[in-house]
N, C-alpha and C positions, 0 to 999 in steps of 0.2 A: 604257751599261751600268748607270748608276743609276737610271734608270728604269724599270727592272726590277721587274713586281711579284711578290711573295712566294706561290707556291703553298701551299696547304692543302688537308690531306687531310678529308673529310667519315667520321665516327666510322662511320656505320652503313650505308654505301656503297662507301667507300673511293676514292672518286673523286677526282682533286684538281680543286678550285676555285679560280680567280682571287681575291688578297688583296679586289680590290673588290667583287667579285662577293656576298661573303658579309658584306660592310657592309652590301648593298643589299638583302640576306634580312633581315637585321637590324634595320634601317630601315623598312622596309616591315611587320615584326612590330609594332613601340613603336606607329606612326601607325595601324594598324587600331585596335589597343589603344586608344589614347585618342581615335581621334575616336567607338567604341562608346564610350568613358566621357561625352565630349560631347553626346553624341546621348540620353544615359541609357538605354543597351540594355546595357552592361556589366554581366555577373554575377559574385561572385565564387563559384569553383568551377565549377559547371555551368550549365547553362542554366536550372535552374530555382531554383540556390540567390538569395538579395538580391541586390539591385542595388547596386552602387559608389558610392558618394557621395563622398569624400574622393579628394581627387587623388594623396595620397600614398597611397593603396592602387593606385588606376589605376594606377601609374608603378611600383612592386611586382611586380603584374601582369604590366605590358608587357613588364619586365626578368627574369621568368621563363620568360614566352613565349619571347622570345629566344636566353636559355641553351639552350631544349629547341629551337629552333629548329638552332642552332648545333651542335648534334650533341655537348656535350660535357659536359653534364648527365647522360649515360645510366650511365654506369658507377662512380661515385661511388655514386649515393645506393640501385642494385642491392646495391652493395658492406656498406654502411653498415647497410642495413636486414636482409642476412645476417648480420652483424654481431651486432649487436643483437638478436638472437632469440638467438642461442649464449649468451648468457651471461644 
């Protein structure tokens, strides 16, 4: 019984996924990330804005991608940005 892992629910699908399952989205997000920042094809923004040079921005980055990845990014900053135009 402790070996049990933790279901979670996905924000924009509602589906539950395995606790490990979404390390491994996670994971698989960071290492895309910096091995374009290795390769020096990383942009930051879009595809056409500079390229990445500092590692501490790749790693920024990666850890953004992930958040959005993660599905738990989306309703925060919707929230925030109505927010902020009201007043």
């Amino acid at each position: 019984m402790a070996n049990r892992k933790p279901k979670m629910r996905l924000a924009k699908t509602g589906k539950q996924v395995e606790g490990n399952d979404m390390a491994k989205k996670k994971q698989s997000k960071v290492r895309k990330v910096m091995r374009e920042f290795k390769r020096g094809t990383l942009h930051s923004g879009s595809k056409h804005g500079p390229k990445v040079k500092s590692r501490k921005q790749a790693v920024a980055i990666a850890l953004s991608e992930q958040r959005r990845a993660s599905g738990k990014d989306d309703g925060y900053a919707k929230w925030y940005a109505a927010t902020k135009k009201r007043h």
